[in-house]
N, C-alpha and C positions, 0 to 999 in steps of 0.2 A: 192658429199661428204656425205658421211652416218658417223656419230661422235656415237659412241657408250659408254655409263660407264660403265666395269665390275673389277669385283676383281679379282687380278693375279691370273696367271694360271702357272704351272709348263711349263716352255719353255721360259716363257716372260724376265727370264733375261737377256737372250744376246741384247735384243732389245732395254731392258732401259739404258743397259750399253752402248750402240753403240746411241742410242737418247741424254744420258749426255753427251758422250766423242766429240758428232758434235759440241755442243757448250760450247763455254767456258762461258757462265751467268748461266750455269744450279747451283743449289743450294748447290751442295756439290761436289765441281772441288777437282779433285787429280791431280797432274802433273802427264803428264802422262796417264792419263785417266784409266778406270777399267774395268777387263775381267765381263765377264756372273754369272764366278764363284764365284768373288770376292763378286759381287752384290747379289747375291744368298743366300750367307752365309751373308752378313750383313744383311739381311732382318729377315735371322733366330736369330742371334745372339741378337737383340733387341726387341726379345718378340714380334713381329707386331702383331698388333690387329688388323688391314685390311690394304689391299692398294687395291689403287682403279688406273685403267688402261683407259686411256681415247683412243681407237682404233678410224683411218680414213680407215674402208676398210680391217681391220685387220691390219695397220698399227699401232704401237705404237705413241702415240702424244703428251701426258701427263700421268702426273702420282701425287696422292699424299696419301702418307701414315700417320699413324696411330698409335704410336709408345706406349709403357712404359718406353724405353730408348734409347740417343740417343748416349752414349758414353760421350759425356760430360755432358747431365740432366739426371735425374731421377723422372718419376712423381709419385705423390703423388695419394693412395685411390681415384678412381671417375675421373682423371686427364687422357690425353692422348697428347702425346705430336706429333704436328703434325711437317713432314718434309719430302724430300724428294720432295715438291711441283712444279710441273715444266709444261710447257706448252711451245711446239715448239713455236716459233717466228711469221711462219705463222700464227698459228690458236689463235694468244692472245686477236686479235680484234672480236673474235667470243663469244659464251657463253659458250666456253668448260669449262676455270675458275672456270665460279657460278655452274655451274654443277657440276664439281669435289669437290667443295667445299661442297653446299647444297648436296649432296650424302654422303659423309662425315658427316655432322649433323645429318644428320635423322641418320645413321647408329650409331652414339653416343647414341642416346635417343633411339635408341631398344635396344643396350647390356647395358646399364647403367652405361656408363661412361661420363658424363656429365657437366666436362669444359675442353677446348680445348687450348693447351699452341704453340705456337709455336715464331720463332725469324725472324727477318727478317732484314738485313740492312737497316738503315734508307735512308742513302744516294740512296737504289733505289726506286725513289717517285713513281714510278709507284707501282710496290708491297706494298708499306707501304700504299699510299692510298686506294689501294684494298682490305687489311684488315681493314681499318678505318671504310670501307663502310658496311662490312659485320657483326661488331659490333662487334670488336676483340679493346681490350681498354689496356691501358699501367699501372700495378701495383705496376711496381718496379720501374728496373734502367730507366730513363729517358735520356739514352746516351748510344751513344755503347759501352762494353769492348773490351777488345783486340781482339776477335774473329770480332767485328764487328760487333756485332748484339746486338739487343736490343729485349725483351721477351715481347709477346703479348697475352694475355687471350681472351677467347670469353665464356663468361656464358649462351648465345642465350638457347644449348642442355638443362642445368640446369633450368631455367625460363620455359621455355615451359613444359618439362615432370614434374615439381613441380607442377604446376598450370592447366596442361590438364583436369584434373577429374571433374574442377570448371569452366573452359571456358562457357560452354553451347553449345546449338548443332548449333547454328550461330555463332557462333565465329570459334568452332573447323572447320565446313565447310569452314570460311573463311581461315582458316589454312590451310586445304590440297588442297587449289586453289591456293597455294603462289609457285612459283617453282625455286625463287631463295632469297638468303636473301639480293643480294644487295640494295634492297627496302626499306628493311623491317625495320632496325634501324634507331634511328633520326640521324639525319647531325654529325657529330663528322669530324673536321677539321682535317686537314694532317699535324697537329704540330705534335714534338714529344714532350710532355708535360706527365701528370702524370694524369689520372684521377681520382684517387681517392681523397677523402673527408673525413674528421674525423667527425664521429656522436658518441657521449655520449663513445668515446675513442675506436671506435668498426674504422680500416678502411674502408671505404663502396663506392661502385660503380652505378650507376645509370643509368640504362637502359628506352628505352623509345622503344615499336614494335610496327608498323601499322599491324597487321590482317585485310586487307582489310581495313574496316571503321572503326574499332575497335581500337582502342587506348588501351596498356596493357604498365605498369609503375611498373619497379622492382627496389627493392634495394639488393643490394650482400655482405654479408659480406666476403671479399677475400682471408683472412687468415684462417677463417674453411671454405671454401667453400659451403656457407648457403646461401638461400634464408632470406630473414628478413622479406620482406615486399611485396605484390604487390597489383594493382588494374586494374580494367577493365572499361575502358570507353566506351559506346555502340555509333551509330550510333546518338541515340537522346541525347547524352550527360549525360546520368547518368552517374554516376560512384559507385562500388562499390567494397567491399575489398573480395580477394581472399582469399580460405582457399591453404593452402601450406602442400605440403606433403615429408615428409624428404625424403632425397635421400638415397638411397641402401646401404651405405657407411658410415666407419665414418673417418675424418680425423684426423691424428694423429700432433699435433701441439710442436715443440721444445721445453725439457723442461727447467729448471733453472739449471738444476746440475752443480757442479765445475767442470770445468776440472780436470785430473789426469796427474800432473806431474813425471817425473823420469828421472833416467841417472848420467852422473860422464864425469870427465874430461872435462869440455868445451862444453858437449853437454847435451841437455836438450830436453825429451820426453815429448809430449803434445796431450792425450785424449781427445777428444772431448765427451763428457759423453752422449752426446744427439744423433749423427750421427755414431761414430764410427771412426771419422777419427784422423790419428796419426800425428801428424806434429812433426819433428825435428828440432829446433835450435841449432847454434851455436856460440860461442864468436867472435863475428868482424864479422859479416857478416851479410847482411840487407835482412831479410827475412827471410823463411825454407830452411834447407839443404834438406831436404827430405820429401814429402809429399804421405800418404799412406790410402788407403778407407779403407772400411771396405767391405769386401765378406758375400752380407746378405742373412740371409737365405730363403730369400725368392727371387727367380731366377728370379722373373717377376720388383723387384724393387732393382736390382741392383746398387750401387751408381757408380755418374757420377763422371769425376773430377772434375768437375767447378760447383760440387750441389751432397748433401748427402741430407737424409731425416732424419725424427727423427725417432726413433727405442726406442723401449724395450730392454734397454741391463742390465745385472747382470754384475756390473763391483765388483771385487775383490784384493787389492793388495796382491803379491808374492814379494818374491824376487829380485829387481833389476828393478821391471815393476808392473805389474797387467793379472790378467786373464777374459777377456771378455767374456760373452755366449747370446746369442741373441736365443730365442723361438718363433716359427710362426709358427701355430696350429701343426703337428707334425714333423716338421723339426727342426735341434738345428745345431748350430753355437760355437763352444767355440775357441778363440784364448787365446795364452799366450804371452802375449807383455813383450820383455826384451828391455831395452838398457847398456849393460855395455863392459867395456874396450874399448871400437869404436864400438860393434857389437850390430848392431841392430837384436834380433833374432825375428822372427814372426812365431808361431806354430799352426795349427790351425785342429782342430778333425771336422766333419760331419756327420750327420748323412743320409741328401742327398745334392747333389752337389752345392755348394752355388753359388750367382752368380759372375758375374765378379771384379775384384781388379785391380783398376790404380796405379799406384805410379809415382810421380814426382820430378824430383830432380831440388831444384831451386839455382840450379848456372847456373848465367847468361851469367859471361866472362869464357873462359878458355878453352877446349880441349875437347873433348873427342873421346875414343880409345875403338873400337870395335874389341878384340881377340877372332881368331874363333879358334876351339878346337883343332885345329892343329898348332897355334901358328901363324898366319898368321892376323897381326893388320894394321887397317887401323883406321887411326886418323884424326880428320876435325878439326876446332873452335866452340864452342859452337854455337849453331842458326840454325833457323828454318827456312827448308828447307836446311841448308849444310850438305851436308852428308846422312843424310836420309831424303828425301822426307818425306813433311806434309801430312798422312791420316786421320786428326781428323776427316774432315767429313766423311769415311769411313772407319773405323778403322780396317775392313776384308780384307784389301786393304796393311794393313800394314806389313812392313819387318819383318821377324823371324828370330832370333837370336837361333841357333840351341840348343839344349842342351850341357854343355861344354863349352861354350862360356864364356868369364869375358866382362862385362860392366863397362869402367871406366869412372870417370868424375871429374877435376882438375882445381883448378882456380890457383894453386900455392900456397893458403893457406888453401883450404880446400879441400878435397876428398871423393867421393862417390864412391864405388864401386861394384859390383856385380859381384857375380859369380851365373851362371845360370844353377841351378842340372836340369829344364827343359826347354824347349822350350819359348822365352820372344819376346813377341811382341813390336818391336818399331815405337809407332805412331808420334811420332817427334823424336830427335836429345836427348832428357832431359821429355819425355814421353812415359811409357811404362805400357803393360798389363802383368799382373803376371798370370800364368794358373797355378790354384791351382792341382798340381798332385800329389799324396798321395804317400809316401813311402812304403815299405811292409809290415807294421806295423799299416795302415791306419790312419799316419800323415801325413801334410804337412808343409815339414821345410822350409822357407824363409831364407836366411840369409842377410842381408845388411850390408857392414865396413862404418864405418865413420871415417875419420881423418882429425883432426883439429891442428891450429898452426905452418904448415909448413913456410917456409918465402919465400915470392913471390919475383921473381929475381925481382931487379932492371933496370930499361932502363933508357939510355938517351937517350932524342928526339933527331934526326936528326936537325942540326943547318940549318934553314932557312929562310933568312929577305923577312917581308910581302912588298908585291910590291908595287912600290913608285907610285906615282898621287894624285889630287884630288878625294874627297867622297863625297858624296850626298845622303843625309839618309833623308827622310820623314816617321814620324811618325801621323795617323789619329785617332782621338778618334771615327769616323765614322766606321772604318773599325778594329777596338779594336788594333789595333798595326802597325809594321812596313808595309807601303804598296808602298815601292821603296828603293832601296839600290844600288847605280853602284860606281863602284872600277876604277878613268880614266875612262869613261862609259859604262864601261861593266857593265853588270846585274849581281848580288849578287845572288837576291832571286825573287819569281814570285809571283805573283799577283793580283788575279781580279779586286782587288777595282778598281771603287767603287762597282762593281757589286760582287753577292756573286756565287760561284758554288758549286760543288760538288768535293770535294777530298778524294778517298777514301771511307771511310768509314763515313766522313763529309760530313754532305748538306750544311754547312752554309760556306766553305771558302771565306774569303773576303783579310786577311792579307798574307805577304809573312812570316813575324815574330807576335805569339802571346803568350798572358802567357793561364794558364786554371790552375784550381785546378782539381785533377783530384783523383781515388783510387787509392792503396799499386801497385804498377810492380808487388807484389809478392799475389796479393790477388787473392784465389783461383775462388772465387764466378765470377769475370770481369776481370783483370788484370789491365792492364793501357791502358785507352780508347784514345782517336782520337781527341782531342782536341776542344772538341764542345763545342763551348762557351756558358757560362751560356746566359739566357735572360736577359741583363741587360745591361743598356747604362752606356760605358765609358767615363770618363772626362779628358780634355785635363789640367794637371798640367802643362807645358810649352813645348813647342814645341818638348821636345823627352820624356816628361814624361806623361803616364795615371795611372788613379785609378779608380776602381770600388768601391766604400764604401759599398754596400751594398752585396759585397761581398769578400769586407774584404781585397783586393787586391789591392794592387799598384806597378808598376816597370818603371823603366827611361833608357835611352839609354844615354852612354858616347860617341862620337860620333867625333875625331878630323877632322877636315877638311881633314889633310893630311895623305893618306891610308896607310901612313909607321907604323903610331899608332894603336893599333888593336883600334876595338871597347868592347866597356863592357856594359854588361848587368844587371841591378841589381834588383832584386824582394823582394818584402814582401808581406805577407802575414801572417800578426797576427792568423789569426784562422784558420789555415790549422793543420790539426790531420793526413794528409796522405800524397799526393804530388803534389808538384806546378810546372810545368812542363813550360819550354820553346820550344814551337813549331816553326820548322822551315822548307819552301818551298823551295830547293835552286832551282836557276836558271839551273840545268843539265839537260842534256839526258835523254832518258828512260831508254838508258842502257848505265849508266859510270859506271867509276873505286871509288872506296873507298878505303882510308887506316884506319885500327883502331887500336888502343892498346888495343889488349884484354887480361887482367890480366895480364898488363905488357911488351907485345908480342907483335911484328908489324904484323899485317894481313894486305897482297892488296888483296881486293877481286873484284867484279864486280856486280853490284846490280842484273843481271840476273841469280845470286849462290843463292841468298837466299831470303828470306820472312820479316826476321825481324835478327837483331844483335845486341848483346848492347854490347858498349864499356866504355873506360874510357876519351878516347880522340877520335874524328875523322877530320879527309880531306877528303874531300869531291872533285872530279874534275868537273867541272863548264861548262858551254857553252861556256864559252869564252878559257877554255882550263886554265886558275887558278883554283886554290885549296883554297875552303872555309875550316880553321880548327875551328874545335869549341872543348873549355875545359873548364873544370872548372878555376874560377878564382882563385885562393889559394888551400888552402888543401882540397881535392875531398871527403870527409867523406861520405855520402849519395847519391852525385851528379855519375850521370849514363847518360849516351849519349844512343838511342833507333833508331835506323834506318830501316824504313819499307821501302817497294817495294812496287808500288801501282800501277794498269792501269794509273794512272794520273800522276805518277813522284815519286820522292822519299822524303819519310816525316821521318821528324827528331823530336826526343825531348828529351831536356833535364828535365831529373827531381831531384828533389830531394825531399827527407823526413825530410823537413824544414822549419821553417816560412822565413827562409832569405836564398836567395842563389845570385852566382855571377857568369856570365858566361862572358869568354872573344871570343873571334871570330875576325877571321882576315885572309885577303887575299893574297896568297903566289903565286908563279911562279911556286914551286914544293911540294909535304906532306911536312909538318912539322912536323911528326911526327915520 
């Protein structure tokens, strides 16, 4: 075995595309898997600042790159966002890893970009511990969002080329004797917790590196990306304070400005004065209709959907909107943002090619209908994975919508629509890339309809009585919620208590039912994350009720002996500003049937159609061959039903965007729905 590191070579994609597509754990899975080609041009499309090819033999084995974007982030000045990280299964117990990794670092601290971002599921302890070790530390979210992944910094690059000039020639020697950095950091445990620390109101991070016998102690401010502070311990224990040298760069940090609102009729335009991005609301509906970036002018810091950066923008109001222009040394940017009569217009002049434009439409229930120019529509349910295939992780991957084509999307009361004058990339079912192509006039016209106020047909459920028997419901403050539920003794929902596993995108599963507060379904930054429970022990109020006080949380279970009664659920939670979510494990297959009501509408679907669904009601079909339905208890206002597909089974949650919510669930022979 000869393991060799070099940097891609033109040829190497068919290789990595044919290394991801063998296995399904590789870091960015398309269903489906992805040609040479497709790989090729994603590697071009995200600015790559390197990648690095880990060859057994001239064989491909690993791989990890080296990004400015990655379709959903965008880094910041000095940032480089790393992904694409993958190592065969064979060679994981070798050092191919620390090598792709430390190759990676050094190569940061020659071109001078010097912290290193990247995310990684918590639930795989293997990779979360391997960045733990390498001195990669957690500054934001402390949970996964909806992607499932949680965001990790490593400042190693920044500390060292700050401080190299003042090392000394034993220290720096003991530097270039070091050949991997799993060493090299102090212990930092394989929690997923937050490390940063507030000093004199600055956030700050604390690094500790062995150099050989050399002991070097940094402090990081994270939000301008600064050294603060550091020292150098020697072999005899002195200690003494570095001088620090700024780094190449400077960071641009978000400002204070107001948003800019606009719009008429029920719908309401909202500028982000700092990033550029537009978000659309409208009357009765929870969350944006439409979410839209900004095309900046600078091609290498393209914004993500899930992460804009701050910008210099000359914002102006016009007419019905505003006119935006963005300057990055001789490049210019101007849009004119309209919303009026439903039409969202977006105009936008260049002087060179800006970079990429996401838009997302955030209706959750309902339809959508893809007409190709010939008149030939085909229409799915809203959700991810129906209909089009998920490429967030390789968005060069994704379907195109010819020029001619109309994009529609209908929950029954409210509509989005597009007609596409060019070619539109669909990287989910409700996510798309706009390619800005200039008219002959050298603009480029967007147009988007919005209509609001339609009246969503009415349904009635399907009449059907939950199945008669005895119930047996334990709830444990040990395991924060329901952890046994059988219907006549069949199994409801599943379980580890008392032990905890991994579901998902969760490492800590222990309940079959739990509450969690959690972020907006509709928040751009995460979505609505995985149910990981806070750090915090729950108390047993009586035998089906708990509360957490210290965070704010309480909910009981109603619970009749005889299974003909449904059960009811009921939560509070005084200081929730976002959503309090009911998680649920049921006892099914890996691949059963679903019914839902989506805006209104009976869908049967099969959890192997899709990724994720939200409904208003669902049935769920059971191991035992009954139907779990879960609804809102009363009137549904905020209350939303969320059903993912997961290697582990199928995870449910209800949530809502309220301090009190009530959910009924009950066990049928056939949907009730």
């Amino acid at each position: 075995m000869s393991i060799t590191i070099r940097p891609y070579q033109e040829g190497d994609a068919h290789d990595i595309a044919e290394l991801y597509n063998r296995h399904r754990d590789n870091p960015n899975p398309v269903a489906g898997g992805i040609t040479g080609e497709e790989l090729e041009r994603e590697l071009a499309e995200r600015d790559t600042a390197t990648f690095l090819i880990a060859a057994d033999d001239g064989r491909v084995v690993g791989t990890f790159g080296l990004f400015h974007s990655t379709g959903r982030r965008s880094a910041r000045a000095g940032e480089l966002i790393a992904d694409m990280f993958f190592v065969a299964p064979a060679y994981r117990n070798g050092v191919i890893t620390g090598r792709l990794f430390t190759e990676a670092v050094e190569w940061m601290m020659r071109c001078g970009c010097l912290v290193l971002r990247l995310t990684v599921n918590p639930a795989n302890t293997v990779a979360f511990k391997l960045y733990r070790r390498v001195g990669c530390v957690s500054v934001g979210e402390t949970v996964p969002g909806e992607d499932g992944n949680v965001e990790l910094h490593n400042y190693i690059p920044l500390i060292l080329r700050s401080v190299f000039h003042d090392l000394g020639p034993e220290a720096v020697a003991a530097l270039g004797r070091l050949s991997s950095f799993g060493n090299v950091t102090d212990g930092r445990d394989g929690e997923l917790r937050s490390d940063v620390r507030v000093v004199d109101g600055i956030r700050t991070v604390a690094y500790a590196l062995a150099l050989g016998e050399f002991q070097l102690t940094a402090t990081i401010d994270v939000d301008r990306g600064l050294m603060l502070a550091a020292e150098l311990t020697d072999p005899a224990g002195s200690t003494r304070t570095l001088r620090i040298a700024e780094p190449p760069y400077e960071i641009r940090t978000p400002g204070t400005a107001t948003a800019h609102r606009f719009g008429d009729h029920g719908l309401t335009a909202e500028l982000d004065a700092a990033e550029g991005t537009l978000t659309v609301h409208a009357e009765g509906h929870h969350g944006p209709v439409f979410v839209s970036t900004w095309p900046s002018a600078e091609a290498d810091r393209s914004a993500g959907w899930r992460e804009g950066q701050a910008r210099d923008l000359e914002i102006t109001p016009v007419e019905h909107g505003v006119r935006v222009t963005e300057r990055a040394g001789g490049n210019r940017v101007t849009g004119t943002l309209t919303l009026h009569d439903g039409v969202l217009g977006q105009d936008f002049e260049f002087t060179t090619r800006p970079g990429r434009m996401f838009q997302t439409v955030g209706l959750r229930q309902g339809d959508f209908t893809l007409t190709d120019p010939d008149g030939t529509a085909r229409q799915h349910p809203i959700g991810t994975g129906l209909g089009v295939r998920d490429t967030s992780e390789v968005v060069a991957a994704a379907q195109t919508a010819p020029a001619g084509s109309t994009l529609a999307w209908t929950d029954g009361t409210h509509r989005v629509l597009l007609p596409a004058g060019h070619p539109v990339r669909l990287i989910t079912a409700t996510l798309v890339e706009r390619h800005l192509e200039p008219d002959a006039d050298g603009t480029v016209r967007l147009r988007t309809e919005l209509r609001t106020g339609a009246d969503r047909p009415a349904r009635t459920p399907e009449a059907a009585q939950p199945a008669d028997g005895q119930r047996k419901l334990t709830v444990q403050a040990t395991a924060g919620g329901i952890t046994g539920w059988t219907e006549n003794g069949a199994k409801v929902l599943r379980s580890p208590a008392p032990r905890s596993r991994v579901f998902g995108c969760n490492p800590h599963w222990s309940a079959g039912a739990w509450v969690t507060r959690e972020h907006h379904r509709h928040s751009p930054a995460t979505g609505l994350g995985w149910g990981v429970a806070a750090d915090r022990e729950w108390e047993q109020k009586h035998p089906l009720g708990l509360a957490a006080p210290q965070q704010r949380i309480s909910w009981e279970v109603t619970a009749p002996e005889q299974a003909a009664e449904p059960v009811r659920i009921d939560i509070q939670a005084p200081g929730a500003d976002e959503e309090i979510v009911l998680w649920l494990t049921p006892d099914a297959p890996a691949d059963t049937a679903v019914v839902i009501d989506s805006a209104g509408r009976r869908r049967e679907l099969a959890t192997g159609d899709f990724r994720q669904v939200w409904a208003g009601a669902a049935a769920i079909r059971l191991g035992s061959g009954q139907w779990l339905h879960l609804a809102p208890a009363g009137p549904a206002g905020t209350q939303e039903i969320v059903l993912r597909t997961t290697s582990a089974g199928l995870l449910v949650g209800c949530a809502a965007a309220a301090t009190e919510a009530a959910w009924q669930l009950s066990v049928h022979p056939a949907p009730a729905i």
